[in-house]
N, C-alpha and C positions, 0 to 999 in steps of 0.2 A: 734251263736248257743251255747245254753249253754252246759258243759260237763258233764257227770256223768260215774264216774269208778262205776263197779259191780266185788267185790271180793267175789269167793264162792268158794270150792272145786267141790262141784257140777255140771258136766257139764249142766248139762240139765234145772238144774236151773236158773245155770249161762246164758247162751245161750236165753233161754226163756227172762229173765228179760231183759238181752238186746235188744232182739228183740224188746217187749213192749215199750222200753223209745226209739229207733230208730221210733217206730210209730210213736211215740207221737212228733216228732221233734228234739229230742236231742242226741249231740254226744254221742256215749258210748265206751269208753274202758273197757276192762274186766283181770280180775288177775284170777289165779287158789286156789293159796296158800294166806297164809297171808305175808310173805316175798315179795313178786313178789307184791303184792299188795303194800305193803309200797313204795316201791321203784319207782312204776310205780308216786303214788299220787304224791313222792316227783317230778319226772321230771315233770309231765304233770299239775299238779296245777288243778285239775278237780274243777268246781261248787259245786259239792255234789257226796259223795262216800256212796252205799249201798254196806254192809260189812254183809256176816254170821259170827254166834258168831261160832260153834263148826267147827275148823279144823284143821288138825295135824301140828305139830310142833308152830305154830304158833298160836293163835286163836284169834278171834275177839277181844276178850279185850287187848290183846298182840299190835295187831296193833294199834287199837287205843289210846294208852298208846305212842306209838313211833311217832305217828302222831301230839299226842297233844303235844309233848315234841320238837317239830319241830317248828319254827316259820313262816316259809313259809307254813306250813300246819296248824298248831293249828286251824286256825278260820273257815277250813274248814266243813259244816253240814255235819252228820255222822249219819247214819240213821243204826240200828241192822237188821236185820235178824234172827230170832228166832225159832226153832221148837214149839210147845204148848207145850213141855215136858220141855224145858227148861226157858218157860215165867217165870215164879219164880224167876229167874236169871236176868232178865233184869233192876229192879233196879240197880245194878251194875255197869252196863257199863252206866244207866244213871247218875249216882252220878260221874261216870267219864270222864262226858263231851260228852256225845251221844247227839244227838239232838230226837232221836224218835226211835220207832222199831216196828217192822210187823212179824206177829204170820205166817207160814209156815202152810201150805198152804193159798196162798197171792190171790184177784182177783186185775187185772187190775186196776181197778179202786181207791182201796183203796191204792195201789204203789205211782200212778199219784198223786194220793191228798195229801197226806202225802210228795209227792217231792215239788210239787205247793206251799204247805203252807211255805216249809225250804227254798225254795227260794226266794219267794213273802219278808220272815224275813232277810233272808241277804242281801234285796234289800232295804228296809227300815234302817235297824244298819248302811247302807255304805252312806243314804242317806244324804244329807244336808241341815238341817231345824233352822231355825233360835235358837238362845241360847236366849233362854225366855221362860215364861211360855206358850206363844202361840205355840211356837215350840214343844214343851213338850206335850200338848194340841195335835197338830196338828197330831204326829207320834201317839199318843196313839190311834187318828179314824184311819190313818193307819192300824197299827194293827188290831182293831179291824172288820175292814173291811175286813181286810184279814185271819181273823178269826183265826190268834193269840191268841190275848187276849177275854175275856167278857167282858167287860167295853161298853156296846151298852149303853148310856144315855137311850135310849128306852126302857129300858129291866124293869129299877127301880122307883119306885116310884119318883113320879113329884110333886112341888109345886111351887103355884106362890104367890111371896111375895111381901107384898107395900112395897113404899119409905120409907125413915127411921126407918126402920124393923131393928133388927142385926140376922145375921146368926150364928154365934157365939163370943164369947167373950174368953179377953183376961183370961190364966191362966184356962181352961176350958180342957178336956182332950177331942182328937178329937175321933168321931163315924164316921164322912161320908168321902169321897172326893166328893165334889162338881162339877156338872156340868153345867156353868148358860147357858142357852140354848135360853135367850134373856135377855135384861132387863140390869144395869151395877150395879158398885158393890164396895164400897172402903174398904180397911182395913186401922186401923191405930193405933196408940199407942198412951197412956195416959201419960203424965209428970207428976210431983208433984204436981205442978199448976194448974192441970186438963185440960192443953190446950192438945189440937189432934195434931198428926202431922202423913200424910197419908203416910203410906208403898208403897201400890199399887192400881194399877188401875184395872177393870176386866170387860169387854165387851164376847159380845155374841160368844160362841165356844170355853171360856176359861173354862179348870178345874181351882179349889180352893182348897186349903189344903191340899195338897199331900206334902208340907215340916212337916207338923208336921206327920203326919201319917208316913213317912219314918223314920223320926228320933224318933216317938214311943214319943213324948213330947207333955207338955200343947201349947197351940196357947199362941204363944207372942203377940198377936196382937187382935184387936177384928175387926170381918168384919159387914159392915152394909150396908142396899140397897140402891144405888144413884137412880137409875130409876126403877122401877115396873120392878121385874126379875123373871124369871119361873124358876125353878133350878130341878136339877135331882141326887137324894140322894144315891148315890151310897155307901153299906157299905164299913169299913176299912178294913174286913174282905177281901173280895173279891180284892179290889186294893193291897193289901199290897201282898198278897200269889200269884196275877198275875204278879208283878215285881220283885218277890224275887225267882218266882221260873226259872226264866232266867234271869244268869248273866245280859247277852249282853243285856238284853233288861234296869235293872234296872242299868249296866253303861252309856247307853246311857240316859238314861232318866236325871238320877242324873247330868249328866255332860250337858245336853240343864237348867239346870234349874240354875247348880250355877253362870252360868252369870246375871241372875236376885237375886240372893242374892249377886253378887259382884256390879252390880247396885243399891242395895237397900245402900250397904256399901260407894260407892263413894259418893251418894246423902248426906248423913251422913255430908262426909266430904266439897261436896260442898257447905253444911248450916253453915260452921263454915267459909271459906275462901273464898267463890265466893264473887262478889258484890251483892245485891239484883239485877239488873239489869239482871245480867247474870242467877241467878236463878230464877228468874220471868221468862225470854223468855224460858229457859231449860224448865217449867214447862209445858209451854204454845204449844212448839214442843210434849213432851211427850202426852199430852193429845191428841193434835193434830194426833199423830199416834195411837194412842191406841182406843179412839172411834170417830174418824171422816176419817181417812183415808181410812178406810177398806168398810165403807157405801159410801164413796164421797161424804159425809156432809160438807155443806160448811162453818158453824157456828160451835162456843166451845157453845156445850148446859153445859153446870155444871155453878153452884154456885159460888161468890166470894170469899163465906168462905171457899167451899171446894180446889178450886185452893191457897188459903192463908197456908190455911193446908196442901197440897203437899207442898208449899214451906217452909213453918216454919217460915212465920211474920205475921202482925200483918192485918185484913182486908185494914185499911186504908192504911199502906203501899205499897198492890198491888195496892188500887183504885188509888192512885197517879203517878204510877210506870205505868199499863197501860193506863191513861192520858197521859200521856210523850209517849208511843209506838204510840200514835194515832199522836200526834201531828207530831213524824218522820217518817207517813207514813206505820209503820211495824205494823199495826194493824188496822181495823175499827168496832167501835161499832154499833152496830144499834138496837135498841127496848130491849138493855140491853145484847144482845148477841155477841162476839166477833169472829172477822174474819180475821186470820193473810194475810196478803196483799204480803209480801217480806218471806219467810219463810228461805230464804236465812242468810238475813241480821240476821234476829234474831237468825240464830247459830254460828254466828259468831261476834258479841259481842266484839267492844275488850275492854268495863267495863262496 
């Protein structure tokens, strides 16, 4: 059962709201003052503490000033309490780490909602979701499901774009974060030589370009469509001002994502030292999880050229290279399309 302290001077108030979250299922402890309140949060470690701002000696911003400065407490949601006369005020105590506040005289129901939502949020930031853009991807419907954030792909205009289409190019300044909602998707970058060599891969239920829009820069890279993809055009405006304006949510986010930029960086370095052998089958696993695992496709549908360009050589050194896989078993072609057999064996390579 989760807890919730209620600090108010207020008896009546006090007493009432606890009743109400006792209805609703959940423990409640209660403080009189702001001192006795600090004190209780720190032993009892509650889920979410609702806190009035105006009371003597101590007041709302006081406390919550002593709570954020506590590390057993800091990460706790902290929800105001507000009269209408002093809603003006409430910027404030939000710039100081509140998580939300409710204008006095409060019903039922809008208490519950406003607790449902700060908890459904600390239930998702504690969650653990994979470090990739899927991961990244996956909390943000969280959220949005849990009516966090706006980001409903449904909400925004939709288009569906053919194969070798580009959605944007490299050195371009971004406008959307993307949501491909079917269809797959590669990025990649130009050399001097003009050959490609692909960044990333991007199947259905992945966002796109939310590293450049964070970081406010041109796209290093240019994305183009591998298979007929429906995308959902969500502006920068909208994503940028929903992860920036909760910490928690734009540390979490940033930190699921920079393991697919330290991915992007290793691959880097496994095109200068691996053998081909071992970055052919790397390639070949990668794609393998990215759009076949998730449908339980039993075929690599993509391109020879495009698997040549995730790896970085040359077409005919893959076609040679999985010859050799077929011949030891770790792969079978059929009607042009490849089907890893040992999926084992191929990550474990020892040249």
């Amino acid at each position: 059962m989760q807890k919730i302290l209620v600090i108010d001077d207020n008896t009546d108030i006090r007493e009432n709201t606890a009743e109400i979250l006792s209805l609703a299922g959940y423990h409640t402890v209660t403080a009189e003052n702001g001192k006795s309140g600090v004190d209780l949060a720190i032993k009892e470690k509650p889920d979410l503490i609702v806190c009035d701002i105006m009371m003597p000696d101590l007041d709302g911003y006081g406390v919550l000033h002593l709570l954020k400065k506590n590390t057993d407490t800091e990460s706790i949601p902290f929800i105001f309490l507000t009269a209408k006369t002093e809603r003006g005020d409430f910027r404030k105590g939000m710039e100081m780490g509140a998580d939300d506040y409710i204008t006095k005289p409060f019903d039922d129901i809008e208490l519950l909602k406003a607790i449902e939502i700060r908890l459904k949020k600390v239930n998702i930031i504690n969650a653990s979701y994979e470090h990739s853009n899927h991961g990244a991807s996956q909390m943000m419907k969280d959220l949005e499901d849990s009516g966090m954030v706006m980001l409903d792909p449904e909400r925004y205009d939709t288009e569906t774009i053919s194969k070798k289409r580009i959605l944007y190019s490299e050195g371009k300044r971004p406008k959307y974060l993307y949501y491909l909602k079917s269809g797959k998707i590669k990025t990649f970058k130009t050399n001097d030589d003009g050959k490609e060599y692909i960044t990333n891969l991007y199947s259905a239920g992945d966002y796109i370009g939310h590293l450049s829009l964070l970081e406010d820069e041109t796209y290093d890279e240019t994305a183009e469509i591998l298979e007929e993809a429906t995308i959902a055009f969500i502006p920068k405006e909208n994503f940028v001002t929903t992860v920036y304006n909760d910490l928690q949510i734009a540390t979490k986010f940033i930190k699921l994502i920079s393991k697919d930029v330290k991915e992007k960086e290793d691959r880097l370095l496994n095109l200068a030292y691996d053998s081909l052998r071992k970055r052919i089958a790397k390639a070949l696993i990668d794609i393998y999880n990215k759009f076949n695992q998730q449908n339980n496709a039993d075929q690599i549908d993509i391109s020879r050229e495009d698997i040549a360009q995730y790896v970085g050589t040359a077409t005919e050194s893959l076609i040679r290279t999985l010859s050799d896989f077929k011949s030891e078993k770790l792969i079978e072609i059929k009607e042009g399309k490849i089907r890893i057999t040992s999926l084992d064996k191929l990550e474990h390579l020892l040249y």
